[in-house]
One Martini backbone bead per residue (centre of mass of N, CA, C, O) as a GRO file, in nm:
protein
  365
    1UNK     BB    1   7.272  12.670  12.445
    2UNK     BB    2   7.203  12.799  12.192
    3UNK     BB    3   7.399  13.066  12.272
    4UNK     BB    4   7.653  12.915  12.254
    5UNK     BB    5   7.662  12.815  11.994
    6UNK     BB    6   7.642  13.098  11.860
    7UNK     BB    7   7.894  13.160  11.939
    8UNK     BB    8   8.089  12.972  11.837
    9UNK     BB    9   8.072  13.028  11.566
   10UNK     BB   10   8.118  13.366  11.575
   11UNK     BB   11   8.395  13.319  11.638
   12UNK     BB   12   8.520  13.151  11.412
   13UNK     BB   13   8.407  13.380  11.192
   14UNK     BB   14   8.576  13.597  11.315
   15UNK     BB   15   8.865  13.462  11.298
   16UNK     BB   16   8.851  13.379  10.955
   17UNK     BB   17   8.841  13.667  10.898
   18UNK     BB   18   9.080  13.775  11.020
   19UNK     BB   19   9.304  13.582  10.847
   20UNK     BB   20   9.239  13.686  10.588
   21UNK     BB   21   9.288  13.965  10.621
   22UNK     BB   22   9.535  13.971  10.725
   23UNK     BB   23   9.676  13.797  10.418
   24UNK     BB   24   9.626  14.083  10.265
   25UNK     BB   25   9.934  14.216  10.357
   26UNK     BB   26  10.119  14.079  10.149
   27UNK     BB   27  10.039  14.138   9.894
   28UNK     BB   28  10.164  14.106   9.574
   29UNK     BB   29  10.431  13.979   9.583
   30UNK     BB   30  10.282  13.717   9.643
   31UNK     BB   31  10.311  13.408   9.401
   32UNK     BB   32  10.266  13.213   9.196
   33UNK     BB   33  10.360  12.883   8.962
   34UNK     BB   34  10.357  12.719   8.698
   35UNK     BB   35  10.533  12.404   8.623
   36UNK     BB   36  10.323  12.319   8.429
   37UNK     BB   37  10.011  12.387   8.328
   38UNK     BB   38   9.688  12.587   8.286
   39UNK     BB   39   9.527  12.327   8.356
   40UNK     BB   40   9.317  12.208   8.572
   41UNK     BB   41   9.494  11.918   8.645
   42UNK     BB   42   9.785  12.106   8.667
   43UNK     BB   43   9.730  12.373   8.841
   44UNK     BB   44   9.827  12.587   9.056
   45UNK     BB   45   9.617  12.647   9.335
   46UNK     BB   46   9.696  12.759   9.549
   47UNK     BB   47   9.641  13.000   9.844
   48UNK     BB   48   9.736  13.351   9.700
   49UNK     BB   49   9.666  13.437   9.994
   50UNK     BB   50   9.569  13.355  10.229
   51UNK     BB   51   9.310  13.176  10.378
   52UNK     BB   52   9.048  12.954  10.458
   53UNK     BB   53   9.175  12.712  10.307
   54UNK     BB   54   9.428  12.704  10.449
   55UNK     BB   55   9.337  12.683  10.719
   56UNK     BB   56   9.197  12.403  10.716
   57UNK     BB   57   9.422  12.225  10.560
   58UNK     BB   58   9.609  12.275  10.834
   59UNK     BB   59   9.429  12.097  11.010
   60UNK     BB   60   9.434  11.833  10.844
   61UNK     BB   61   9.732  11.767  10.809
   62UNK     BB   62   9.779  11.675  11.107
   63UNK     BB   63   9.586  11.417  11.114
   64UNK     BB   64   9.617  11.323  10.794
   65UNK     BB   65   9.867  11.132  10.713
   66UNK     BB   66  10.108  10.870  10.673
   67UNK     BB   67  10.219  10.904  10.931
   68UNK     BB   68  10.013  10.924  11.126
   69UNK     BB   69   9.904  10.669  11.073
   70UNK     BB   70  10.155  10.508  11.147
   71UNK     BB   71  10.198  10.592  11.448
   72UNK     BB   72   9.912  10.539  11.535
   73UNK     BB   73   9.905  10.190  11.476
   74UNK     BB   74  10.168  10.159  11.678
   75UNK     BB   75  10.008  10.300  11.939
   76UNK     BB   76   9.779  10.044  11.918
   77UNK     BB   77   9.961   9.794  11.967
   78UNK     BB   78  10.087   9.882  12.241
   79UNK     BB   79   9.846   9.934  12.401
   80UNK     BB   80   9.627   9.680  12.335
   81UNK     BB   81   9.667   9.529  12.597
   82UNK     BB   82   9.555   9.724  12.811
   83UNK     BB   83   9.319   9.737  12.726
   84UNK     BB   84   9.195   9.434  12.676
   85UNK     BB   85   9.321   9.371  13.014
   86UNK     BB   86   9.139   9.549  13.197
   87UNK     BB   87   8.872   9.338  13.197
   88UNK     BB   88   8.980   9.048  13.299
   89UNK     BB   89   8.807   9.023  13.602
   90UNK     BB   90   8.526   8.977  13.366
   91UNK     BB   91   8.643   8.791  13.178
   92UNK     BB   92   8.715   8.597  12.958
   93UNK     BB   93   9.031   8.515  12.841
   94UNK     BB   94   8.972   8.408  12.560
   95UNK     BB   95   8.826   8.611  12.464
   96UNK     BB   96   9.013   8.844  12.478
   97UNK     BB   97   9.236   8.711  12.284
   98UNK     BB   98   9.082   8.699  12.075
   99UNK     BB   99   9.026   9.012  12.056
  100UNK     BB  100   9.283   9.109  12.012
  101UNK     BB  101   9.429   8.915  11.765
  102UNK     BB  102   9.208   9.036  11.585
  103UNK     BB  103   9.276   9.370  11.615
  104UNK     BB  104   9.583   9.341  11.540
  105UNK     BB  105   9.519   9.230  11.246
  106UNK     BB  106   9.367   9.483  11.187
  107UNK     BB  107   9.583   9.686  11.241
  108UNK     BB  108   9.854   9.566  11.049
  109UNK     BB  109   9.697   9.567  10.754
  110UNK     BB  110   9.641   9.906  10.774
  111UNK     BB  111   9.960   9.949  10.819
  112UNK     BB  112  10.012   9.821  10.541
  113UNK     BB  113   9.850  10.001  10.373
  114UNK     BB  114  10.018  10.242  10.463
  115UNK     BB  115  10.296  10.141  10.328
  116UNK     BB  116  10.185  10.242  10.028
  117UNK     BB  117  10.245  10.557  10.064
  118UNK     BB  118  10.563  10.520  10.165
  119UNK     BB  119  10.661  10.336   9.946
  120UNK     BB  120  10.507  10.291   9.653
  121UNK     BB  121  10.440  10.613   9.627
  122UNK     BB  122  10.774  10.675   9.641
  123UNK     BB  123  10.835  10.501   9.346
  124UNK     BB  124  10.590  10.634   9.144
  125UNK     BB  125  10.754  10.900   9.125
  126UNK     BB  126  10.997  10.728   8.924
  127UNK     BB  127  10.756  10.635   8.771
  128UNK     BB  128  10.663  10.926   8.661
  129UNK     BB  129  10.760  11.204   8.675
  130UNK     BB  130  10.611  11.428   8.824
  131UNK     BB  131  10.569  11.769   8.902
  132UNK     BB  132  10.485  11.978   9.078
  133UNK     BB  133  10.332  12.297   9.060
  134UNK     BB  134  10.460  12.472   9.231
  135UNK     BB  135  10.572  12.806   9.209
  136UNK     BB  136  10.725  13.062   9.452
  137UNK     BB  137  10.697  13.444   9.561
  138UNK     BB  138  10.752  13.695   9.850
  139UNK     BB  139  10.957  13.927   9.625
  140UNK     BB  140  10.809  13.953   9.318
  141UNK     BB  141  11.029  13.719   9.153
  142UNK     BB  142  11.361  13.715   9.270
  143UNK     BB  143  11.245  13.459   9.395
  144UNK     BB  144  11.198  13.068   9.410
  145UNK     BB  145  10.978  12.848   9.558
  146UNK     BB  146  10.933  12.488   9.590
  147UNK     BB  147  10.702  12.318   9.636
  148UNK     BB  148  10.815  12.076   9.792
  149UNK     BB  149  10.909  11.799   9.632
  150UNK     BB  150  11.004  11.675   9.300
  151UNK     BB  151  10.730  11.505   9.333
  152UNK     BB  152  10.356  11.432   9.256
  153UNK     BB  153  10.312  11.091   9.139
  154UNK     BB  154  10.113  11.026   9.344
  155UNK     BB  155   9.923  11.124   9.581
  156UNK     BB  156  10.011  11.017   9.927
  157UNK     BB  157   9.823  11.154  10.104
  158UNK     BB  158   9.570  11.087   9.897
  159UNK     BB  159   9.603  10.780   9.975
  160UNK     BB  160   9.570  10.778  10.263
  161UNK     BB  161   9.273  10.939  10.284
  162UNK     BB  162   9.132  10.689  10.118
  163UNK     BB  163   9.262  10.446  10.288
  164UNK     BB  164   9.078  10.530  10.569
  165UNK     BB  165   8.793  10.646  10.428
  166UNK     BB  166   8.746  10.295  10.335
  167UNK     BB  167   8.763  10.173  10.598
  168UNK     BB  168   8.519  10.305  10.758
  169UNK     BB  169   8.316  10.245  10.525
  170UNK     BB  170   8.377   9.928  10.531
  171UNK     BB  171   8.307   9.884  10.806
  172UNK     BB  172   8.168  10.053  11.004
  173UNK     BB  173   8.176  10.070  11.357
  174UNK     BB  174   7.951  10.277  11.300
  175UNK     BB  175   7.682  10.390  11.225
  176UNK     BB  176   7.684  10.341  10.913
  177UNK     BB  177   7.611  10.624  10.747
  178UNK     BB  178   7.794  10.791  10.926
  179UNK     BB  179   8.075  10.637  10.867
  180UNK     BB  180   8.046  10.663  10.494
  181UNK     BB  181   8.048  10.987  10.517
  182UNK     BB  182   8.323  11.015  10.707
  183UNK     BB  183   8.489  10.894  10.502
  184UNK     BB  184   8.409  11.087  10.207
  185UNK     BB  185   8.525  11.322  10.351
  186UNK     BB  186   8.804  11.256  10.419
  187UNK     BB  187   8.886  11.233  10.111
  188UNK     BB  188   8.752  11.521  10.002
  189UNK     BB  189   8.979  11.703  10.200
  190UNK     BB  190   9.255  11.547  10.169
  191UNK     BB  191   9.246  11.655   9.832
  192UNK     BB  192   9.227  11.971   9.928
  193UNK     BB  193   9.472  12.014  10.059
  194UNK     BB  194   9.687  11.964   9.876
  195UNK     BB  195   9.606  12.176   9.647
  196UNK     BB  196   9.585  12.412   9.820
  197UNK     BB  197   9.901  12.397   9.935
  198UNK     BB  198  10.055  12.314   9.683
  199UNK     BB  199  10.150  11.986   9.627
  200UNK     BB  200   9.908  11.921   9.437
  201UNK     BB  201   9.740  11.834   9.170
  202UNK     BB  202   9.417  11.699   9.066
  203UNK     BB  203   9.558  11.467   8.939
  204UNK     BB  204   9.750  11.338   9.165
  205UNK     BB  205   9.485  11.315   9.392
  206UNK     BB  206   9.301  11.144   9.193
  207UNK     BB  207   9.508  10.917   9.188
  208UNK     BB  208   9.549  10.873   9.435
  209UNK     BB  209   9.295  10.812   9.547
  210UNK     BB  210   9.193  10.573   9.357
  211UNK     BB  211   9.419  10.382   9.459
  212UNK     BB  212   9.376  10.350   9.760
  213UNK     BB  213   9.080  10.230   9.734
  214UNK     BB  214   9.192   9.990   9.556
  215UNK     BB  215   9.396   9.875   9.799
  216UNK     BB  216   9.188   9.799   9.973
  217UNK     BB  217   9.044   9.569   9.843
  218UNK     BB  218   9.319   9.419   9.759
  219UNK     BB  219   9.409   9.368  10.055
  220UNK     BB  220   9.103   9.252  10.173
  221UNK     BB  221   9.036   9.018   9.937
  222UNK     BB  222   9.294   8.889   9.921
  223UNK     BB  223   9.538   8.715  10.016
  224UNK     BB  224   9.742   8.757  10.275
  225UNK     BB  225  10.024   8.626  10.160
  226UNK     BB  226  10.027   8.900   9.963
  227UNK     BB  227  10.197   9.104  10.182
  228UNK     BB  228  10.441   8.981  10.055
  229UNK     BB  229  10.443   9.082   9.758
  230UNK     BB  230  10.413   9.355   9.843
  231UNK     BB  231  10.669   9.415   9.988
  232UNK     BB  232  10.892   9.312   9.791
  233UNK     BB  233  10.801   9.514   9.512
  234UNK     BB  234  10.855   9.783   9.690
  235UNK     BB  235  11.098   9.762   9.806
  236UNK     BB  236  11.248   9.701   9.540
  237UNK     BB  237  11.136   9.963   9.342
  238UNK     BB  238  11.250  10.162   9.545
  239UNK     BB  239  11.550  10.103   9.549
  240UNK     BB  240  11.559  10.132   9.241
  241UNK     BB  241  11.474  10.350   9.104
  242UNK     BB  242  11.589  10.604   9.317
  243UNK     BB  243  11.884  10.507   9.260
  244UNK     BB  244  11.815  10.595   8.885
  245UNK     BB  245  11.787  10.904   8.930
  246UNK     BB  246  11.966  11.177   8.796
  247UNK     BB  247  11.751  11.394   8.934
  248UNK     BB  248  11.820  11.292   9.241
  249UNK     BB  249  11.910  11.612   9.398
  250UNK     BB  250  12.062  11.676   9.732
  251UNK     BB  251  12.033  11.804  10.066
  252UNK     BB  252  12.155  11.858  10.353
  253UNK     BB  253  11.918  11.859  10.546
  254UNK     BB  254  11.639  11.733  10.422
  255UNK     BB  255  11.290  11.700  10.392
  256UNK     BB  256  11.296  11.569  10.047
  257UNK     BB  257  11.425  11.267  10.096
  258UNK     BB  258  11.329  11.018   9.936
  259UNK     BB  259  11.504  10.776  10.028
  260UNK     BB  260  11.439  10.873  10.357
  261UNK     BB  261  11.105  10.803  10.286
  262UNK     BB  262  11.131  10.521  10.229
  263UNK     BB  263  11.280  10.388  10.455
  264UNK     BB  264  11.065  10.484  10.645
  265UNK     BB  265  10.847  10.306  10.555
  266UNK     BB  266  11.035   9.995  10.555
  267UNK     BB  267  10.998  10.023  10.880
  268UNK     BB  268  10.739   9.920  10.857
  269UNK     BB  269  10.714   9.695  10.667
  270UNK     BB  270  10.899   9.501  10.891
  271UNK     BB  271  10.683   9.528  11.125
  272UNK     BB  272  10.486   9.371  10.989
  273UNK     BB  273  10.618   9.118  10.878
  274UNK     BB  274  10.684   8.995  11.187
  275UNK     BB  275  10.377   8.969  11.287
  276UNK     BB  276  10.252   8.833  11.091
  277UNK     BB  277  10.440   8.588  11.090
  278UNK     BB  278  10.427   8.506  11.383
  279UNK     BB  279  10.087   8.444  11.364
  280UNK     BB  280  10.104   8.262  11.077
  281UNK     BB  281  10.317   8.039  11.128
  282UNK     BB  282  10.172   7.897  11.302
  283UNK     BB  283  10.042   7.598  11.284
  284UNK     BB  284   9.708   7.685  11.317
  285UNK     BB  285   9.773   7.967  11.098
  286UNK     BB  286   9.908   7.911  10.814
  287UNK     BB  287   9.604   7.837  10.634
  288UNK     BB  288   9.520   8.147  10.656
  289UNK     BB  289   9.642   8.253  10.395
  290UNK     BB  290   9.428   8.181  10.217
  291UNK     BB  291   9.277   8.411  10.306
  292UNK     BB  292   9.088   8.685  10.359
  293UNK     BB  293   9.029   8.943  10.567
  294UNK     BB  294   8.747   8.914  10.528
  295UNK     BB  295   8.681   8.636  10.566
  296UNK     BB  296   8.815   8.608  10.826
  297UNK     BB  297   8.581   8.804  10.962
  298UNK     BB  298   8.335   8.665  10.908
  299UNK     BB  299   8.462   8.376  11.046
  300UNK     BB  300   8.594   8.413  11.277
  301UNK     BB  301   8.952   8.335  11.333
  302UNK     BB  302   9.036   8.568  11.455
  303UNK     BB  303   9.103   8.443  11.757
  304UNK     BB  304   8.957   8.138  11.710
  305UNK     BB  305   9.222   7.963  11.890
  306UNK     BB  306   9.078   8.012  12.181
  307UNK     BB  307   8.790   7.901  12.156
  308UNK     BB  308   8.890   7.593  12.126
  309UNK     BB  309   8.843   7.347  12.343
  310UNK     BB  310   8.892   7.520  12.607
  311UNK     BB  311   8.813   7.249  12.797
  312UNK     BB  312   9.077   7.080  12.742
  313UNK     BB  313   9.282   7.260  12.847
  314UNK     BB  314   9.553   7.273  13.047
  315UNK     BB  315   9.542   7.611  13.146
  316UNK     BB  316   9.275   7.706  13.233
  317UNK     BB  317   9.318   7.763  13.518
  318UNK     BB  318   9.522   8.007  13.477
  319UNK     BB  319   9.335   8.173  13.294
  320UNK     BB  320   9.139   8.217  13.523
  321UNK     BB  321   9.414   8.358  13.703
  322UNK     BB  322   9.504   8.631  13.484
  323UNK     BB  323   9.664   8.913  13.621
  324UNK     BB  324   9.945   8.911  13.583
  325UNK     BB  325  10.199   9.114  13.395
  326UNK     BB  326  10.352   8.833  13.268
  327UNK     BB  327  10.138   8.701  13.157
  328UNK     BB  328  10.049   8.892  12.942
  329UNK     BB  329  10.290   8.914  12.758
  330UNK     BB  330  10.300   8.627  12.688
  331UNK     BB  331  10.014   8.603  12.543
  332UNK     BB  332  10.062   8.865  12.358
  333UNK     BB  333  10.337   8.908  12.244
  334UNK     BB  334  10.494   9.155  12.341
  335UNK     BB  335  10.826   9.041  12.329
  336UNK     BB  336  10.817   9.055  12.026
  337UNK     BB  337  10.709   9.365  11.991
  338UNK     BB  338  10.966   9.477  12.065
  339UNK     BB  339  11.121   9.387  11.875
  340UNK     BB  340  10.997   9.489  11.594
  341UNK     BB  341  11.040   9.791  11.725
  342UNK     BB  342  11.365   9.749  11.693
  343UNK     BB  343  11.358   9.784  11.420
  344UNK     BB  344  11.199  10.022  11.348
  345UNK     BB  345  11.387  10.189  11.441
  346UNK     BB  346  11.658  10.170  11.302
  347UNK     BB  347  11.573  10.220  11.024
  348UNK     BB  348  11.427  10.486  11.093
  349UNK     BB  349  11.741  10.622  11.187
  350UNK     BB  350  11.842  10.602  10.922
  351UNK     BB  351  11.630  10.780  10.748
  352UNK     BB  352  11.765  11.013  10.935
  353UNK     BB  353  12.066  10.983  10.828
  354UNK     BB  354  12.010  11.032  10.525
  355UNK     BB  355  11.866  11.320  10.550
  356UNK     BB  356  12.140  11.431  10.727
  357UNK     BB  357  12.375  11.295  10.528
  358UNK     BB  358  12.314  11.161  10.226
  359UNK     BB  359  12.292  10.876  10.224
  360UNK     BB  360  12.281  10.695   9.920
  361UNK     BB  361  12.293  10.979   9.777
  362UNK     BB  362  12.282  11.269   9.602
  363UNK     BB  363  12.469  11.555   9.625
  364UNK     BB  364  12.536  11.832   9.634
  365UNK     BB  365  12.814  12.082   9.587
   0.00000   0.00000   0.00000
């Protein structure tokens, strides 16, 4: 076994080095420059030719990044009724809609908080207006290309990646010690990625993470509410913002175009408003708005309406014996998520044809 280990490990670092010697063949012809200018917090970390840190890098930007947290966050609610009712004719149903009703307002949260990343972040690029750091060279100096889109503060990735690191600490599923090292380290990997490749610099990512780690408390400690007033503010200011920005012009087929990652993300942001409100507009649920996510999972609220007086309830007969395919999705309401993701789809398609044909933004002639 442990023969094994060790080859694994050695294995790893003959690869990490074959790669490093590899990307030093690319000579001296490529490097980057600075932006911004020379200080720490603002100069191109970029790391040309690449590295073992470029390796790293690449490996979590697939992982951590606010698009995969938000698709990822939508195929947990669309799954979610599969999973909880895996298990129907082992537990009581009530118990069951609890356990479901809870993770569902727990996911769609988390989802609100990434949204925040996709959409919010993408305003304040236009009231910041400041550059990212990199520009690069693969020819020696004859042509230059811009890493990135044109802004770059506050770095949305390192947001998105602080918000899902403080939720890890903060929740901690499992083995608390254990989940808040794994949050911590997720923050300080996803921050280091952004300037590793040349996305943003050092002051970018601090601002990007600091916000981040804030919204997750503020949107997690304050009434549910707010989660409206929150979606209002982030709409309205980045459909203002980027629309008055008369140096943000695009290419047809662009995939640095900020007003189609900004429409990309109201179209989460629409169905999180669409589930949140089907939940919580209901007679007995509508006034646990004012309470916080925090009080409501300590207080046991979430899907605690299904738990009460359960023996008075006149379908207990039914719900004793919910097998049914179309039973689960009445119960979970189901059919109402199909439509709120009918509408995140449509949305999502507008965004991708802004990107490529440059709807509603300025186009290069």
């Amino acid at each position: 076994m442990k023969f094994k280990a060790f080859s694994l490990i050695l294995l790893f670092f003959l690869v990490s080095f074959v790669f490093c010697n590899s990307s030093n063949t690319l000579g001296e012809k490529s490097y980057c420059v600075n932006e911004l200018d020379d200080s720490f917090l603002n100069r191109c970390n970029k790391e040309v030719p690449s590295g073992f840190f470029t390796l790293v890098a690449n490996f979590i930007v697939q992982w951590i990044n606010p698009r995969t947290l938000a698709l990822t966050a939508v195929m947990f609610l669309l799954i979610l009724p599969i999973l909880q009712f895996s298990s129907i004719r082992r537990e009581d149903v009530r118990s069951v809609l609890a356990k479901f009703t809870h993770n569902k307002i727990v996911i769609l949260n988390f989802l609100h908080r990434v949204c925040y990343t996709l959409v919010l972040d993408v305003a304040l690029y236009a009231v910041f207006r400041q550059l990212r750091p990199c520009k690069c060279t693969s020819d020696g100096g004859n042509t230059f290309q811009h890493v990135g889109s044109r802004y770059g503060m506050p770095s949305g990735d390192a947001m998105s990646g602080a918000i899902f690191g403080i939720f890890i600490f903060d929740v901690a599923p499992y083995q608390g010690w254990l989940a808040r090292i794994f949050g911590i380290v997720c923050i300080a990997l996803v921050a280091m990625e952004r300037a590793v490749l040349g996305y943003h610099t050092v002051a970018q990512v601090t601002v990007g993470s600091c916000i981040g780690i804030f919204l997750h408390y503020y949107s997690t400690r304050l009434p549910q509410a707010m989660i409206y007033f929150d979606a209002f503010v982030q709409i309205i200011a980045g459909a203002v913002l980027l629309q008055t920005d008369p140096s943000l012009v695009y290419e047809r087929d662009s995939m640095n175009n900020l007003f189609s990652w900004y429409v990309w993300g109201v179209s989460f942001q629409a169905y999180v408003l669409m589930e949140i409100t089907y939940y919580y507009f209901r007679k007995q649920n509508f006034r646990k708005l004012k309470f916080s996510l925090q009080y409501l999972l300590q207080t046991r609220q979430l899907g605690g309406e299904y738990l009460i007086n359960s023996e008075t309830r006149e379908d207990d007969i039914e719900e004793k014996t919910l097998n049914a395919q179309m039973d689960v999705t009445r119960k979970t309401d189901f059919g109402f998520t199909c439509i709120a993701l009918t509408v995140l789809l449509i949305i999502n398609f507008l965004s991708y044809v802004i990107g490529q044909e440059g709807w509603l933004t300025q186009i290069k002639k």
